[in-house]
Every structure is written in structure tokens, then in C-alpha cells.
VEXDREN-2710 file (C-alpha; in Angstrom, 1 decimal):
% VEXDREN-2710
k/r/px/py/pz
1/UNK/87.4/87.9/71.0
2/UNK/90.1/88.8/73.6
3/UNK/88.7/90.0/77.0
4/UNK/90.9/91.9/79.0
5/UNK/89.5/94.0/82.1
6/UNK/91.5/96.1/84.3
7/UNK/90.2/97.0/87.4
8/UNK/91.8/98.5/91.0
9/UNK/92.2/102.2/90.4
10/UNK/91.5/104.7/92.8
11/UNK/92.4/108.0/93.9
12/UNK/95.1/108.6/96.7
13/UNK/97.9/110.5/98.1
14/UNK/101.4/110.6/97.5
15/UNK/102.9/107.4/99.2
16/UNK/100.2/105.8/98.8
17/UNK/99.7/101.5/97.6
18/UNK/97.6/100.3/95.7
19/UNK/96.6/97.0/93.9
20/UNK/95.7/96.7/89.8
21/UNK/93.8/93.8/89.0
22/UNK/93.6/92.4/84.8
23/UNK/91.5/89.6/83.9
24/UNK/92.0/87.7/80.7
25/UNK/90.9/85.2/78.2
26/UNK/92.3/82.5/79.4
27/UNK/93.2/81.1/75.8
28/UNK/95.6/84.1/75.4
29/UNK/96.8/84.0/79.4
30/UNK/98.6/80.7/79.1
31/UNK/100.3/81.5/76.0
32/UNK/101.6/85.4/76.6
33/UNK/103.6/87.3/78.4
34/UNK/101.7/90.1/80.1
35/UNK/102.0/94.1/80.4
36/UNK/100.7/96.7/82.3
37/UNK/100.7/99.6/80.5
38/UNK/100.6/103.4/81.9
39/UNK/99.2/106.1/79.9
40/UNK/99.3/109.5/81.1
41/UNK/97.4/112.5/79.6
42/UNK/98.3/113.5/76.4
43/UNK/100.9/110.8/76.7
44/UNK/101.2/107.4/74.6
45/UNK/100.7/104.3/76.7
46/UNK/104.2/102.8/78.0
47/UNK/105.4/99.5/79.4
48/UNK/106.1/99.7/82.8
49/UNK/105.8/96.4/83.9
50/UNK/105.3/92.6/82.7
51/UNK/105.3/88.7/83.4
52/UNK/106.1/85.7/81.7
53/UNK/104.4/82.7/82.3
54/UNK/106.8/81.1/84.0
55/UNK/107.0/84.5/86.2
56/UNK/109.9/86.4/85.0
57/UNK/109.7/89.9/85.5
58/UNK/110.4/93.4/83.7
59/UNK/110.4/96.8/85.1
60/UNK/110.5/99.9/83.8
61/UNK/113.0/102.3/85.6
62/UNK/110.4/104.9/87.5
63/UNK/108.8/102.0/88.9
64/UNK/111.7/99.6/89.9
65/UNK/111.7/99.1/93.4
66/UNK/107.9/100.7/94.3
67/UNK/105.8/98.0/91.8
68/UNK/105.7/94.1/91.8
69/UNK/104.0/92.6/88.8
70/UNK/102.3/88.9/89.3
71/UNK/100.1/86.2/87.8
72/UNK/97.8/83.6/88.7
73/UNK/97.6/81.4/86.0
74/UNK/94.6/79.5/87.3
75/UNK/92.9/82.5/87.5
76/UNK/94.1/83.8/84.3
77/UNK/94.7/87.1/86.0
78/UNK/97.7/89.7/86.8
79/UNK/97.9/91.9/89.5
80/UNK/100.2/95.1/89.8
81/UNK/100.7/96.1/93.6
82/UNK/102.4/99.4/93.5
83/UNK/104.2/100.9/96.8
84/UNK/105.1/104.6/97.6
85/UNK/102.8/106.0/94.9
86/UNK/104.2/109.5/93.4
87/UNK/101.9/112.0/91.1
88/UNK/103.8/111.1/88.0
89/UNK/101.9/107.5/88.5
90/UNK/98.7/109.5/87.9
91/UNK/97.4/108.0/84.4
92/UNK/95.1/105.0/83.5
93/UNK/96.6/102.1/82.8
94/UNK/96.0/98.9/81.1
95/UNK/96.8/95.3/80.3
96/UNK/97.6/93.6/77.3
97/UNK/99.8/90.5/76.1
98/UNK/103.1/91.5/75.4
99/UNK/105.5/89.7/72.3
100/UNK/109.3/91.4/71.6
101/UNK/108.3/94.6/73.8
102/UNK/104.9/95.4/72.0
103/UNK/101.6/94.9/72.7
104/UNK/100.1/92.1/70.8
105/UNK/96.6/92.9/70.6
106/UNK/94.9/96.0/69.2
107/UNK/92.3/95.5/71.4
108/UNK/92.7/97.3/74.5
109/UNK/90.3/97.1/77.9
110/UNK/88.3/99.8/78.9
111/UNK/91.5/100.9/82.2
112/UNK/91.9/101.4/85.1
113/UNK/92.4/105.1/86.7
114/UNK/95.1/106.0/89.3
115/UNK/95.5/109.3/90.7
116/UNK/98.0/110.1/92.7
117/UNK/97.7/113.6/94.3
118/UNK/100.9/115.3/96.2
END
């Protein structure tokens, strides 16, 4: 069974930082590419941000420049530290193992909420 648990959220104002936490299973961490994944309300989830193993990085546009995704591998954990928050951050998001731009489990943690007021 894959574990992966998100944890960090919080509630803040616009301009805000913050810090996501995701723990894994460590017999998926060393193997994937990792994804945090933004879901807003109403909204499907969306890639906004992952990590290869060997640390190369992908961002979506709106968050270019305001997040920085990383990984422990010892740990088996990532971490998303996000800059200048804006409301359109608001959502939950998630983690999950990543493979040609989709998610590769069905899985999916419990989330984390961030809400970002203006």
C-alpha cells in the first residue's frame, strides 16, 4: 500500500509563505518523480510542481518564480515552500508520484489545505 501524507497548510494572507510537507513510502520515493498537485473548488487537481530524483525541477506557470519544489531522499519526503502567496493558491493540494505528466497512483493522501485570503 502506498502512503503518502501531505501536511503544512494553513490559512494566511495574500503575500504570505508557506511550507508543504509529503511523506512517502519509501519503496515508491526512490523510484518516482514527484508532484504536488493543486486542486481548487470545483476544480480538477493540476500539476503545479515536481522533482526528479536526481532533483530536476517543473513548474507550472502561475507558480514560476513564487514556489521551489525539493526532496530529501533519506527522508523520503518533498517539501513545496511557496513565496508571495495570492488567493488563486487557495485549494488543497496533494502529492503523488508522477510518470509522463500523470499521476501514477490512484491512491491519493488525505491533503493539505491552503487558503490564501486577499
Amino acid at each position: 500500500q502506498v502512503q503518502l501524507v501531505e501536511s503544512g497548510g494553513d490559512f494566511l494572507e495574500a503575500g504570505g509563505s508557506l511550507r508543504l510537507t509529503c511523506k512517502a513510502s519509501s519503496r515508491i520515493f526512490l523510484i518516482y518523480t514527484m508532484g504536488w498537485y493543486h486542486q481548487r473548488p470545483g476544480k480538477e487537481r493540476e500539476l503545479v510542481a515536481s522533482v526528479t530524483t536526481t532533483g530536476g525541477t517543473y513548474y507550472a506557470e502561475s507558480v514560476k518564480d513564487r514556489f521551489t519544489v525539493s526532496r530529501d531522499n533519506a527522508k523520503s519526503t518533498m517539501y513545496l515552500q511557496m513565496i508571495n502567496l495570492k488567493p488563486e493558491d487557495t485549494g488543497v493540494y496533494y502529492c503523488n508520484a508522477v510518470q509522463h505528466g500523470d499521476s501514477v497512483f490512484t491512491s491519493w493522501g488525505q491533503g493539505t489545505q491552503v487558503t490564501v485570503s486577499s
